[in-house]
Backbone atoms as SQL, in Angstrom:
CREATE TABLE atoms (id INTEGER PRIMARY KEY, chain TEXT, resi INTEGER, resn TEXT, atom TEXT, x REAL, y REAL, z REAL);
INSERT INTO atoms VALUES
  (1, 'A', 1, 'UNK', 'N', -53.871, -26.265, -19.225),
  (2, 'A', 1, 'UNK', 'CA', -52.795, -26.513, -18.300),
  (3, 'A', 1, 'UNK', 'C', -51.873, -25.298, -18.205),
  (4, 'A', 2, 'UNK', 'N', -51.397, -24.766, -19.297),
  (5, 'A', 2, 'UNK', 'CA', -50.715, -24.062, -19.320),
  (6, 'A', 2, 'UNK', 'C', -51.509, -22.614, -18.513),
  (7, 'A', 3, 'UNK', 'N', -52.241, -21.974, -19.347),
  (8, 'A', 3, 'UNK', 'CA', -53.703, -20.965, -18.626),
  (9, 'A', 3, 'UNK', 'C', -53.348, -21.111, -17.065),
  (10, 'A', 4, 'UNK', 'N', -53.055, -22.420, -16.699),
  (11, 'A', 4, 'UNK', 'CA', -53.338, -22.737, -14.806),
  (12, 'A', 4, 'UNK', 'C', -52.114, -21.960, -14.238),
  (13, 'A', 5, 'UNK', 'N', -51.235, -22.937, -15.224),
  (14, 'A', 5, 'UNK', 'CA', -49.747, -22.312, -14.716),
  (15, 'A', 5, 'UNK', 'C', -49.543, -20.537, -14.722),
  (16, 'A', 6, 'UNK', 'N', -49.916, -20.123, -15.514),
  (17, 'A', 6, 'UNK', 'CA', -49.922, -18.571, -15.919),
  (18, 'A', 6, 'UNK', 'C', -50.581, -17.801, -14.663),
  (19, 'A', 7, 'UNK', 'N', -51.937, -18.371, -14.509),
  (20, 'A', 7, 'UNK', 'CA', -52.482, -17.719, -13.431),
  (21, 'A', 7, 'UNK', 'C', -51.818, -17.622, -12.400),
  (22, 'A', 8, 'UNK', 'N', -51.115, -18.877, -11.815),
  (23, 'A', 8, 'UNK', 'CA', -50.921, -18.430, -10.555),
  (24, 'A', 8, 'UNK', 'C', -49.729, -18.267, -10.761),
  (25, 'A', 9, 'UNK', 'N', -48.788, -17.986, -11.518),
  (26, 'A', 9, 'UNK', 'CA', -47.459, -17.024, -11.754),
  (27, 'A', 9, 'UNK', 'C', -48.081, -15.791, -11.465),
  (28, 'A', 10, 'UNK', 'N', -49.370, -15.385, -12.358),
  (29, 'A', 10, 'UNK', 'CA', -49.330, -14.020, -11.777),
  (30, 'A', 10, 'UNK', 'C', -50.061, -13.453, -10.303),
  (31, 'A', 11, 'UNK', 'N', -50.844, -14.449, -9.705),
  (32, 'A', 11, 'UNK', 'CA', -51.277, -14.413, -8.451),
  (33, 'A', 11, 'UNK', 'C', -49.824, -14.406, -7.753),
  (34, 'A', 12, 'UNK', 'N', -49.188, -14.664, -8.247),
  (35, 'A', 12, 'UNK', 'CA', -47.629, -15.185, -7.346),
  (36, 'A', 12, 'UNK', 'C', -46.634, -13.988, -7.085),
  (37, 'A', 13, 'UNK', 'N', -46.892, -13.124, -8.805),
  (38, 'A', 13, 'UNK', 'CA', -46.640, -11.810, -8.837),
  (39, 'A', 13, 'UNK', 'C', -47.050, -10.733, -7.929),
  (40, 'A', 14, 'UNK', 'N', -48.368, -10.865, -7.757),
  (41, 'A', 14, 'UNK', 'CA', -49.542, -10.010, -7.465),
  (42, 'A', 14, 'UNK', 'C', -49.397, -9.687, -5.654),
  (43, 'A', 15, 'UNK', 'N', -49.009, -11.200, -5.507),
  (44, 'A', 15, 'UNK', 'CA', -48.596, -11.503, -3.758),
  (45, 'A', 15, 'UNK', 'C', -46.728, -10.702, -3.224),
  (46, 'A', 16, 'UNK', 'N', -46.311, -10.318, -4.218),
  (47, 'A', 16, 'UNK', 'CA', -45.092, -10.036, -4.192),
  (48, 'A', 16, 'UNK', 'C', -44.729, -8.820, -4.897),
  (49, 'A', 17, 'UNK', 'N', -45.741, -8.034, -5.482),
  (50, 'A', 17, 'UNK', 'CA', -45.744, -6.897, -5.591),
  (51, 'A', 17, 'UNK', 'C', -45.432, -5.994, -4.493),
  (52, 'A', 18, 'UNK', 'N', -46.342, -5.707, -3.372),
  (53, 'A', 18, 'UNK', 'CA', -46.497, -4.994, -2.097),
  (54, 'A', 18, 'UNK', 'C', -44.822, -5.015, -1.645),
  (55, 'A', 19, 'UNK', 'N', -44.103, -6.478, -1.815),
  (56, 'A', 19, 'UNK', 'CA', -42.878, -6.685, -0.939),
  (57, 'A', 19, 'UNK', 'C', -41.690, -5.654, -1.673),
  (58, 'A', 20, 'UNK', 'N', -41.975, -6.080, -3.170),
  (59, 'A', 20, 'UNK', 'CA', -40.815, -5.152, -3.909),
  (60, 'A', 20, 'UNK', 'C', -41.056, -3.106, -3.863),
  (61, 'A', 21, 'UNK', 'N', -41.955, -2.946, -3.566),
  (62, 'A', 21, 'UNK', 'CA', -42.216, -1.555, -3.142),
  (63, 'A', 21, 'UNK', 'C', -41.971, -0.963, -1.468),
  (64, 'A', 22, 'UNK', 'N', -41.492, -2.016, -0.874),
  (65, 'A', 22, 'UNK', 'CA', -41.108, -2.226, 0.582),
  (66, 'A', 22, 'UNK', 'C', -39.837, -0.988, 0.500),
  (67, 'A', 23, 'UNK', 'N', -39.294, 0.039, 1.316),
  (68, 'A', 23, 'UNK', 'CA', -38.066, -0.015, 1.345),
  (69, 'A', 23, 'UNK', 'C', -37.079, -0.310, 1.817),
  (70, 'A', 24, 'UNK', 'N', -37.824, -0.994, 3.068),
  (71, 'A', 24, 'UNK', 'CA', -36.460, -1.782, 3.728),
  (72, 'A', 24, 'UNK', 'C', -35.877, -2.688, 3.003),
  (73, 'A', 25, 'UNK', 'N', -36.857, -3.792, 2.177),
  (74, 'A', 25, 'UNK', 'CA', -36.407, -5.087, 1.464),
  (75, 'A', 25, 'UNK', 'C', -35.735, -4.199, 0.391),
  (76, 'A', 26, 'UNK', 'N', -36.269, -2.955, -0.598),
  (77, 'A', 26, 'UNK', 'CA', -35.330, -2.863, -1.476),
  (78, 'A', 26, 'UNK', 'C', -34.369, -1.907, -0.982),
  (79, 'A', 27, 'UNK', 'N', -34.190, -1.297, -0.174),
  (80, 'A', 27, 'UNK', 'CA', -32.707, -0.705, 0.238),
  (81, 'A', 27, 'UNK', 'C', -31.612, -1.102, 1.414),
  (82, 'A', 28, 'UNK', 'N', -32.945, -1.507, 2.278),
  (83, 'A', 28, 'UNK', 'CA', -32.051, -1.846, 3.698),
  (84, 'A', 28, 'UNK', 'C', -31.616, -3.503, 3.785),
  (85, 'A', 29, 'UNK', 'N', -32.266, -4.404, 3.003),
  (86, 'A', 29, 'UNK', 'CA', -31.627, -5.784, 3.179),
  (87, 'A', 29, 'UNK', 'C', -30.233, -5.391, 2.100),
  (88, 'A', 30, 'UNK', 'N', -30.430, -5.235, 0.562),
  (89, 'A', 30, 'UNK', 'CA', -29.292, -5.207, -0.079),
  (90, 'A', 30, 'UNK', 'C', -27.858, -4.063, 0.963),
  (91, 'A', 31, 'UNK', 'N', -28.320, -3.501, 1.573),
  (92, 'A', 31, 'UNK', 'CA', -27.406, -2.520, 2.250),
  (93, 'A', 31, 'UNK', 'C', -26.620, -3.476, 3.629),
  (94, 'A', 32, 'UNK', 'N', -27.455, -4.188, 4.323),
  (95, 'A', 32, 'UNK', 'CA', -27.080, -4.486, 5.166),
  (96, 'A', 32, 'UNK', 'C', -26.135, -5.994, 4.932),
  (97, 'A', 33, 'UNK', 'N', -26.736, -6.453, 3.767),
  (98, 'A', 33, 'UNK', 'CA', -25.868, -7.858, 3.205),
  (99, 'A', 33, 'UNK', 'C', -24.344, -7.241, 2.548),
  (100, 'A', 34, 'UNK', 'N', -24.356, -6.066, 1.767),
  (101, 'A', 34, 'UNK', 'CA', -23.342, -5.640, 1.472),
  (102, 'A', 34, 'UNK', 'C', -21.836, -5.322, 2.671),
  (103, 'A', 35, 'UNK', 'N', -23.031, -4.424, 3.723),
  (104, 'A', 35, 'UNK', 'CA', -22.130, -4.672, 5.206),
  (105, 'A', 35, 'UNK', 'C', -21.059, -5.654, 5.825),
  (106, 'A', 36, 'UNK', 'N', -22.172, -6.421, 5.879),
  (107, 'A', 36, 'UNK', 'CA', -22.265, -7.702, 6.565),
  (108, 'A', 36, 'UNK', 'C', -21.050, -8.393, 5.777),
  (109, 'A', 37, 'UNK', 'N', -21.084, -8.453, 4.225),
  (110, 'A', 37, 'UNK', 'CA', -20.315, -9.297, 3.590),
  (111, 'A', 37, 'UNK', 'C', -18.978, -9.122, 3.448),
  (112, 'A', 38, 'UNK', 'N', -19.342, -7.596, 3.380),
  (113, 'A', 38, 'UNK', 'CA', -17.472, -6.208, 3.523),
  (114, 'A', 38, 'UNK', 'C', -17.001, -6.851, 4.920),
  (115, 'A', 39, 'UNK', 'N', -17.701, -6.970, 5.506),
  (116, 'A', 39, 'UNK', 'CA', -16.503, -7.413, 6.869),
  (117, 'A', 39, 'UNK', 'C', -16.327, -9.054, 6.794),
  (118, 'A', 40, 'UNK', 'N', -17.041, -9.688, 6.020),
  (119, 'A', 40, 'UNK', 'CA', -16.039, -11.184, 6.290),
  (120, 'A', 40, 'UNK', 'C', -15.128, -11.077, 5.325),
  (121, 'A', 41, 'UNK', 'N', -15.549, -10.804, 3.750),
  (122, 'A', 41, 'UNK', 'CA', -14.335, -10.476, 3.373),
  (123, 'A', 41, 'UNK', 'C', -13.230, -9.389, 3.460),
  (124, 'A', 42, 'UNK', 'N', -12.845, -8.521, 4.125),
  (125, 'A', 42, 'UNK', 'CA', -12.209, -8.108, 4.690),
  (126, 'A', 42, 'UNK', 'C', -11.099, -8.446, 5.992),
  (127, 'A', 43, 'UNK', 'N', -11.924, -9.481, 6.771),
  (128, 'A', 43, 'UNK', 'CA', -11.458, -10.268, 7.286),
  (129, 'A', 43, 'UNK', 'C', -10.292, -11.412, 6.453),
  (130, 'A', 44, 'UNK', 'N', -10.767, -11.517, 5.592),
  (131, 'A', 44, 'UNK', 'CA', -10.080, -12.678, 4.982),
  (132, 'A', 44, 'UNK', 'C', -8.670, -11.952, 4.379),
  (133, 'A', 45, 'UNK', 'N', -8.865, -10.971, 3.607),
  (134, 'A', 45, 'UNK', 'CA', -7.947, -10.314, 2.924),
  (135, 'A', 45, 'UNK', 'C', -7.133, -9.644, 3.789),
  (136, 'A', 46, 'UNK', 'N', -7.499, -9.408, 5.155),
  (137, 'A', 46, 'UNK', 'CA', -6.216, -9.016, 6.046),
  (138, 'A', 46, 'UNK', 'C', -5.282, -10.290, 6.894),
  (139, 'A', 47, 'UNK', 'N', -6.484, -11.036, 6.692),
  (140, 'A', 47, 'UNK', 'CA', -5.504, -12.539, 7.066),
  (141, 'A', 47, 'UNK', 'C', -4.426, -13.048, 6.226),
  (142, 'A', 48, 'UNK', 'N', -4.997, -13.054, 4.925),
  (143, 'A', 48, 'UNK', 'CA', -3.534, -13.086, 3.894),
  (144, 'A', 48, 'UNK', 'C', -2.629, -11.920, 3.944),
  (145, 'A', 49, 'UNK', 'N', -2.691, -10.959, 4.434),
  (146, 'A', 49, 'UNK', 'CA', -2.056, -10.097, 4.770),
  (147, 'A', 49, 'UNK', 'C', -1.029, -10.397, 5.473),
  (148, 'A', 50, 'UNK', 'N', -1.457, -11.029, 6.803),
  (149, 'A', 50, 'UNK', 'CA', -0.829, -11.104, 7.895),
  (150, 'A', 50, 'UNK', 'C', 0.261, -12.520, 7.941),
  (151, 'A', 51, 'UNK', 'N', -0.261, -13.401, 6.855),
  (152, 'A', 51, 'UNK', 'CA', -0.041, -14.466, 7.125),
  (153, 'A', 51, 'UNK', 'C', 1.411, -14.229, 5.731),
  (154, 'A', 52, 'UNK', 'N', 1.389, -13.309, 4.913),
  (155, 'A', 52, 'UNK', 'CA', 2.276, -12.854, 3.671),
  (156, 'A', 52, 'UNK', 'C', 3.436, -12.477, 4.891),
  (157, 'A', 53, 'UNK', 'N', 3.224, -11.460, 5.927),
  (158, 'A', 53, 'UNK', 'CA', 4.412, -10.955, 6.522),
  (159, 'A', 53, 'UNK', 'C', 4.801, -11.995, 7.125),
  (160, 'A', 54, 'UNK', 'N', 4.313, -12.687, 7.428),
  (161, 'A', 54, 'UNK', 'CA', 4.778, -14.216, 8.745),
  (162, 'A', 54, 'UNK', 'C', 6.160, -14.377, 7.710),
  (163, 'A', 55, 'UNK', 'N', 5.736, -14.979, 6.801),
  (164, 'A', 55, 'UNK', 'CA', 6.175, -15.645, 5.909),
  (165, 'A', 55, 'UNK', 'C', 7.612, -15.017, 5.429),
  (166, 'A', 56, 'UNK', 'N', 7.698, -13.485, 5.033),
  (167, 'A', 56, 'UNK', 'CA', 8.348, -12.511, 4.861),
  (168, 'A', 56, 'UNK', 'C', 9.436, -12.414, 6.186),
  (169, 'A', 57, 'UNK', 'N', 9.060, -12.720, 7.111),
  (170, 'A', 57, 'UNK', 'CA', 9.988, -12.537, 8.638),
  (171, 'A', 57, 'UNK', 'C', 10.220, -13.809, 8.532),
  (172, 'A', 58, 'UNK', 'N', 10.626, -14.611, 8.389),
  (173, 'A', 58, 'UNK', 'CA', 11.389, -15.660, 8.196),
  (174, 'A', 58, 'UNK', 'C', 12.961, -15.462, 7.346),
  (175, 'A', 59, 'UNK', 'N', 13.860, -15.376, 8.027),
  (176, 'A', 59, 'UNK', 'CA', 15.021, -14.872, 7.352),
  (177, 'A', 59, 'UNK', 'C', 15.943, -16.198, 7.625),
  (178, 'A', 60, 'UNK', 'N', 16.640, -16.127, 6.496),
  (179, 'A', 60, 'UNK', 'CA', 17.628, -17.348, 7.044),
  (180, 'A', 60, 'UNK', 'C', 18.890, -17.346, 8.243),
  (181, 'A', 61, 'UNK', 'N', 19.230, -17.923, 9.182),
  (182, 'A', 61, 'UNK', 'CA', 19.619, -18.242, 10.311),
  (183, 'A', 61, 'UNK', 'C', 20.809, -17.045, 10.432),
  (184, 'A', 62, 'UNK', 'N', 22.158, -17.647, 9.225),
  (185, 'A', 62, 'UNK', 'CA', 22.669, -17.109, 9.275),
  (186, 'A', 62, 'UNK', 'C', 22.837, -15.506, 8.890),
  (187, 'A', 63, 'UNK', 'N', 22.285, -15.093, 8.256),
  (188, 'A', 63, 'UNK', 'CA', 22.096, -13.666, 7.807),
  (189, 'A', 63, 'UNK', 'C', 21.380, -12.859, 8.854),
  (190, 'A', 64, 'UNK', 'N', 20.052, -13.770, 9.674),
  (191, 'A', 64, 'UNK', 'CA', 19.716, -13.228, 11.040),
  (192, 'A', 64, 'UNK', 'C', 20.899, -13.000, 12.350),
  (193, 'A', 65, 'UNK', 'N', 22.191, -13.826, 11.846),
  (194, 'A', 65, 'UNK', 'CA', 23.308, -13.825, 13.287),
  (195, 'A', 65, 'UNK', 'C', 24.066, -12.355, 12.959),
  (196, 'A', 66, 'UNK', 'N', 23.842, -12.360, 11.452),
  (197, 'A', 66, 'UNK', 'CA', 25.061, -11.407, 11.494),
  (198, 'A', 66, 'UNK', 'C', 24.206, -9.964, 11.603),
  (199, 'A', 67, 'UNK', 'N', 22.723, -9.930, 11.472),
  (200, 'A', 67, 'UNK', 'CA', 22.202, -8.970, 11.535),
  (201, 'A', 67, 'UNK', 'C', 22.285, -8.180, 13.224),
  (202, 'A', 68, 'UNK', 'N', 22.129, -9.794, 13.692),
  (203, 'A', 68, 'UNK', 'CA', 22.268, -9.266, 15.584),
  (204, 'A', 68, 'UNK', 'C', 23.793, -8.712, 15.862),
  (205, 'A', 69, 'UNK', 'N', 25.038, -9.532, 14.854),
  (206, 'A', 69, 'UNK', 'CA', 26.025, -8.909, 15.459),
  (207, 'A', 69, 'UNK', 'C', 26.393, -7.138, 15.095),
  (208, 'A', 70, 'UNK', 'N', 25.821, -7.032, 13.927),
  (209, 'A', 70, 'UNK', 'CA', 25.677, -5.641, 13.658),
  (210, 'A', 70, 'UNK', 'C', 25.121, -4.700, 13.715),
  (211, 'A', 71, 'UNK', 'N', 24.437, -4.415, 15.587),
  (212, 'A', 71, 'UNK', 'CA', 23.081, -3.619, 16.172),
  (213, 'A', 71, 'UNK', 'C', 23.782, -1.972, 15.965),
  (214, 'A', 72, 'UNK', 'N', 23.322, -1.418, 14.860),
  (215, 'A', 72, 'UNK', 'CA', 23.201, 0.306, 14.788),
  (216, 'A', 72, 'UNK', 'C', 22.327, 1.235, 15.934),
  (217, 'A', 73, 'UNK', 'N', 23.380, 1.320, 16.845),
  (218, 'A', 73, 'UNK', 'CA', 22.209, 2.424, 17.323),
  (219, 'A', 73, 'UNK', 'C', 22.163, 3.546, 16.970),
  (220, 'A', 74, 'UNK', 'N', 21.996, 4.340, 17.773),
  (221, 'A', 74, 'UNK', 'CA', 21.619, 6.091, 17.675),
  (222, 'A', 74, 'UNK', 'C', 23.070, 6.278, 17.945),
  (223, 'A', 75, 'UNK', 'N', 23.368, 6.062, 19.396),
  (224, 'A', 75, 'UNK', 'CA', 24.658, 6.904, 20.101),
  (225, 'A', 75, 'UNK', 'C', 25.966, 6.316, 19.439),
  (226, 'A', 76, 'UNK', 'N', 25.773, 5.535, 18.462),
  (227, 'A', 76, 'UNK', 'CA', 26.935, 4.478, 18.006),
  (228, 'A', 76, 'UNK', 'C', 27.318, 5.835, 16.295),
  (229, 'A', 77, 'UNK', 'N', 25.710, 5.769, 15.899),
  (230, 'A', 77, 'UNK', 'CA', 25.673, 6.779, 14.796),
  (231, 'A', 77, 'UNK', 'C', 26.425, 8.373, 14.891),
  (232, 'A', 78, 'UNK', 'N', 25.977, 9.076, 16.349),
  (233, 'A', 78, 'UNK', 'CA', 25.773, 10.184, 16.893),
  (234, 'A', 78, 'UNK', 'C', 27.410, 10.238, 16.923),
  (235, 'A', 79, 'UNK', 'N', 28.256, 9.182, 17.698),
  (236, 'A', 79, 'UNK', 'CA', 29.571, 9.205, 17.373),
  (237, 'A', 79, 'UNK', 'C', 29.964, 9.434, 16.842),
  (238, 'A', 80, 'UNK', 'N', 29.965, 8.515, 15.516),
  (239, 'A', 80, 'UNK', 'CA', 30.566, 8.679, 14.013),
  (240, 'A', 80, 'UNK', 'C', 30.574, 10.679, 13.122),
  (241, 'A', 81, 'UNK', 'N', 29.451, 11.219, 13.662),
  (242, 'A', 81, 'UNK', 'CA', 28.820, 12.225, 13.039),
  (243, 'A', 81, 'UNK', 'C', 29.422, 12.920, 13.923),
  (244, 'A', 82, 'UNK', 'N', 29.752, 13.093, 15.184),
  (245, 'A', 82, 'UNK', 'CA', 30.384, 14.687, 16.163),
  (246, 'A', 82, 'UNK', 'C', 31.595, 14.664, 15.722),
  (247, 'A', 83, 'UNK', 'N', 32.561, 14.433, 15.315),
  (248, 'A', 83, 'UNK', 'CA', 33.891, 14.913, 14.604),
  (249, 'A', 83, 'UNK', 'C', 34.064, 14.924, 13.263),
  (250, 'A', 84, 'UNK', 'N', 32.849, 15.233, 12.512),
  (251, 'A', 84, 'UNK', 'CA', 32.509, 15.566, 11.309),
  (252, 'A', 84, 'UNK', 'C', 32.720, 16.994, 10.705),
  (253, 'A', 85, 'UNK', 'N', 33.292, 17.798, 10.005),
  (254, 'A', 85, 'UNK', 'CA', 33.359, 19.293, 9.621),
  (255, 'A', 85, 'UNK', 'C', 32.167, 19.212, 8.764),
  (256, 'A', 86, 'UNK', 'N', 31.323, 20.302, 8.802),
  (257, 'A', 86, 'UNK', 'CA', 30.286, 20.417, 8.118),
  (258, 'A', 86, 'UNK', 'C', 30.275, 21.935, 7.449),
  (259, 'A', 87, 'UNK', 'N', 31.417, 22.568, 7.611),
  (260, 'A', 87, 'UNK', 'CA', 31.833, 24.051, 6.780),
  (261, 'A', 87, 'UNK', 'C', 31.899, 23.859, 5.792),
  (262, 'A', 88, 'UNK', 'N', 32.709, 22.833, 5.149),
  (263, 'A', 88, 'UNK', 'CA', 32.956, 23.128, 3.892),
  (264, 'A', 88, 'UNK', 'C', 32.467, 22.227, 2.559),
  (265, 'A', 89, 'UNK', 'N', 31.520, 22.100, 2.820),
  (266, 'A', 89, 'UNK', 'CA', 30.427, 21.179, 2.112),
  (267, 'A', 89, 'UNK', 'C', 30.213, 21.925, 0.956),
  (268, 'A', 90, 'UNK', 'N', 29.960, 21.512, -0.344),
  (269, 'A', 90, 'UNK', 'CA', 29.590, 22.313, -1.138),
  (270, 'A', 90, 'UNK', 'C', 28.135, 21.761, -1.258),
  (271, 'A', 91, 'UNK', 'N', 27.003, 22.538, -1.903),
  (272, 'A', 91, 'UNK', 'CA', 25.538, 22.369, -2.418),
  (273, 'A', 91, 'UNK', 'C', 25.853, 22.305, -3.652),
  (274, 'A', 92, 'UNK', 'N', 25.382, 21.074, -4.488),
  (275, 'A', 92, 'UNK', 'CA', 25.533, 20.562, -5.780),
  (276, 'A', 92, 'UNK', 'C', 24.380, 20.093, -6.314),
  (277, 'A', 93, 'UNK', 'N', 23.520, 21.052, -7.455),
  (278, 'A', 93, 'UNK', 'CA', 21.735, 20.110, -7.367),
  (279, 'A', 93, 'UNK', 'C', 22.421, 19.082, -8.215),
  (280, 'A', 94, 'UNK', 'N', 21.110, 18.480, -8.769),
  (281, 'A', 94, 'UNK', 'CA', 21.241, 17.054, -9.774),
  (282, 'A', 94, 'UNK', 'C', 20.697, 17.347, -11.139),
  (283, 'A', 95, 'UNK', 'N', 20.718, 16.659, -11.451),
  (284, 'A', 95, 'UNK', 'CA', 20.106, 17.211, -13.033),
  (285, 'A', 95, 'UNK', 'C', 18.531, 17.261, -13.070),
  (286, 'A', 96, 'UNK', 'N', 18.125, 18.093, -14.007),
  (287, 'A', 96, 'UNK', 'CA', 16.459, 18.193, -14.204),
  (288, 'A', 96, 'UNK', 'C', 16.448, 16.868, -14.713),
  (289, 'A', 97, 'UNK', 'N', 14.813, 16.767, -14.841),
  (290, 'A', 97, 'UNK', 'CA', 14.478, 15.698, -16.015),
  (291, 'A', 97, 'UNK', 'C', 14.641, 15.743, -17.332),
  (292, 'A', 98, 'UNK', 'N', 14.647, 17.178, -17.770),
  (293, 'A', 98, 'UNK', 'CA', 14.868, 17.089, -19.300),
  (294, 'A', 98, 'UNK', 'C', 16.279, 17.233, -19.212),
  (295, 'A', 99, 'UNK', 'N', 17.359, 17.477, -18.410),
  (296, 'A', 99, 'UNK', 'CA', 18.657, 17.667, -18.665),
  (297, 'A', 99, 'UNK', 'C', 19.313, 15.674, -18.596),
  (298, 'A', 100, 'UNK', 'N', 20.593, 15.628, -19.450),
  (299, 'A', 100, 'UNK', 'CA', 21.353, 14.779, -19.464),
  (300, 'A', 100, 'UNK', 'C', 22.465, 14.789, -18.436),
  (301, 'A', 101, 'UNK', 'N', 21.988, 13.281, -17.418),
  (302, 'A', 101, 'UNK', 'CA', 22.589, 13.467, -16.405),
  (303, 'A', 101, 'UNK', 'C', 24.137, 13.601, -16.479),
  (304, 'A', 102, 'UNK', 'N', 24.900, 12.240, -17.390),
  (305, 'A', 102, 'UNK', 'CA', 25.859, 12.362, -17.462),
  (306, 'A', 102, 'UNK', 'C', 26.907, 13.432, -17.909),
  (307, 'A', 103, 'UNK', 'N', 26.248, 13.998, -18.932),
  (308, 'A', 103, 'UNK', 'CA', 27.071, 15.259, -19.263),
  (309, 'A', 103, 'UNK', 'C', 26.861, 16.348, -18.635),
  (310, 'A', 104, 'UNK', 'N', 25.793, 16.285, -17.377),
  (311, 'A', 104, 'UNK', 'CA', 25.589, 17.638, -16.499),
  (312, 'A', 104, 'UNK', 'C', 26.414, 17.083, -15.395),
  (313, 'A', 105, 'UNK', 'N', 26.912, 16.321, -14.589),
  (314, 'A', 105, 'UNK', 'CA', 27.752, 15.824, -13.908),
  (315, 'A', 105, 'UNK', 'C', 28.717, 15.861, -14.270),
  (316, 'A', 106, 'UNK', 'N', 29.665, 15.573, -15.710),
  (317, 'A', 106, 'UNK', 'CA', 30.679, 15.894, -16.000),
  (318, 'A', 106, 'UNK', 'C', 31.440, 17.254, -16.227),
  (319, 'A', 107, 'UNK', 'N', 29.923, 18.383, -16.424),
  (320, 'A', 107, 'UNK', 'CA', 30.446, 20.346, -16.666),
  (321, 'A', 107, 'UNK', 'C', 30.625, 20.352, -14.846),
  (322, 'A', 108, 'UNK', 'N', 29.705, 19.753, -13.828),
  (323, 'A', 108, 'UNK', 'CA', 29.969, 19.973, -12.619),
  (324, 'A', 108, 'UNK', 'C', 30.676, 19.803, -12.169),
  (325, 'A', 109, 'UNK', 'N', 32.038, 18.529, -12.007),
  (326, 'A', 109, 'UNK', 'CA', 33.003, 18.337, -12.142),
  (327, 'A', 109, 'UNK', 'C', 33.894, 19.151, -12.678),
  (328, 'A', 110, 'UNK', 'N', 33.673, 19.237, -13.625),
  (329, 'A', 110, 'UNK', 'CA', 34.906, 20.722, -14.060),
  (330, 'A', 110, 'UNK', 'C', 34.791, 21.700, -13.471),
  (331, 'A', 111, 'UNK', 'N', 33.854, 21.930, -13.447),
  (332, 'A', 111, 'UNK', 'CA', 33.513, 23.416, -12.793),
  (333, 'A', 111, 'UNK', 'C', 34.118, 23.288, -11.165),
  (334, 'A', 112, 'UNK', 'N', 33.936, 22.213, -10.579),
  (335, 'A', 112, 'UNK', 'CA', 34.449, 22.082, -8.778),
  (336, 'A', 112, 'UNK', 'C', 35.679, 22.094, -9.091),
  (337, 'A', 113, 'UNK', 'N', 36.284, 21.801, -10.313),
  (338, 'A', 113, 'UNK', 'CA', 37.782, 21.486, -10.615),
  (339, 'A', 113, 'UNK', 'C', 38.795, 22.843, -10.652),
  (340, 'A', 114, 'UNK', 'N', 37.872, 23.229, -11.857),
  (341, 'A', 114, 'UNK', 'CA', 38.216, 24.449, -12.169),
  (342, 'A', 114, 'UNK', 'C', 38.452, 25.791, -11.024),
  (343, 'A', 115, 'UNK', 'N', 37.789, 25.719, -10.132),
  (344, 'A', 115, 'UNK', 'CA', 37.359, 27.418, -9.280),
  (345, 'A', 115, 'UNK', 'C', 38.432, 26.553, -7.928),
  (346, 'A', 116, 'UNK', 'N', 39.198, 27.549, -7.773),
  (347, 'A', 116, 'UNK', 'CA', 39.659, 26.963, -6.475),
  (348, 'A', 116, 'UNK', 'C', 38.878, 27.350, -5.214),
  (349, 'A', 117, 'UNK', 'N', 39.071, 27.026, -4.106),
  (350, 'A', 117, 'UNK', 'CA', 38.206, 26.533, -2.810),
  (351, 'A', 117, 'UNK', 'C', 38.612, 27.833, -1.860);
């Protein structure tokens, strides 16, 4: 019984040899299922995407009223900025990374203190 079973496992083999030396079946089906599968899931993962911002634009009522009453434009900005002096600005860097901010902000301070203008 067993002998029977064996045989035609390997007749079964034997019939399915030819297919696994194929290269479409071994490169072009696994290639094209990989394709195929990248775009549904992809699909999916930009839908939660889309459906995260929905969700995200939902602001509460009032914080949306006061956002409309406070529209920034350009020419509203552009205002504020043309009667601005821009001469006498000083250039002040910031501290490195290995330097200590607070006590390099505090010699800078003295130092703007110190030198008159």
């Amino acid at each position: 019984m067993q002998e029977v079973v064996a045989r035609r496992l390997r007749r079964g083999l034997e019939r399915l040899r030819p297919l696994a030396k194929n290269k479409t079946l071994r490169y072009g089906v696994p290639m094209m299922l990989l394709i195929i599968g990248g775009s549904f899931g992809l699909r999916e993962f930009t839908q939660i995407r889309y459906d995260a911002q929905k969700l995200r634009s939902k602001i509460d009522p009032a914080l949306e009223e006061r956002i409309r009453k406070n529209k920034v434009t350009l020419d509203s900005e552009y205002e504020k900025l043309k009667n601005s002096n821009f001469d006498d600005w000083k250039n002040i860097r910031g501290p490195r990374p290995w330097e200590d901010s607070k006590s390099f902000q505090e010699q800078q301070m003295q130092a703007l203190h110190s030198k008159p203008s």
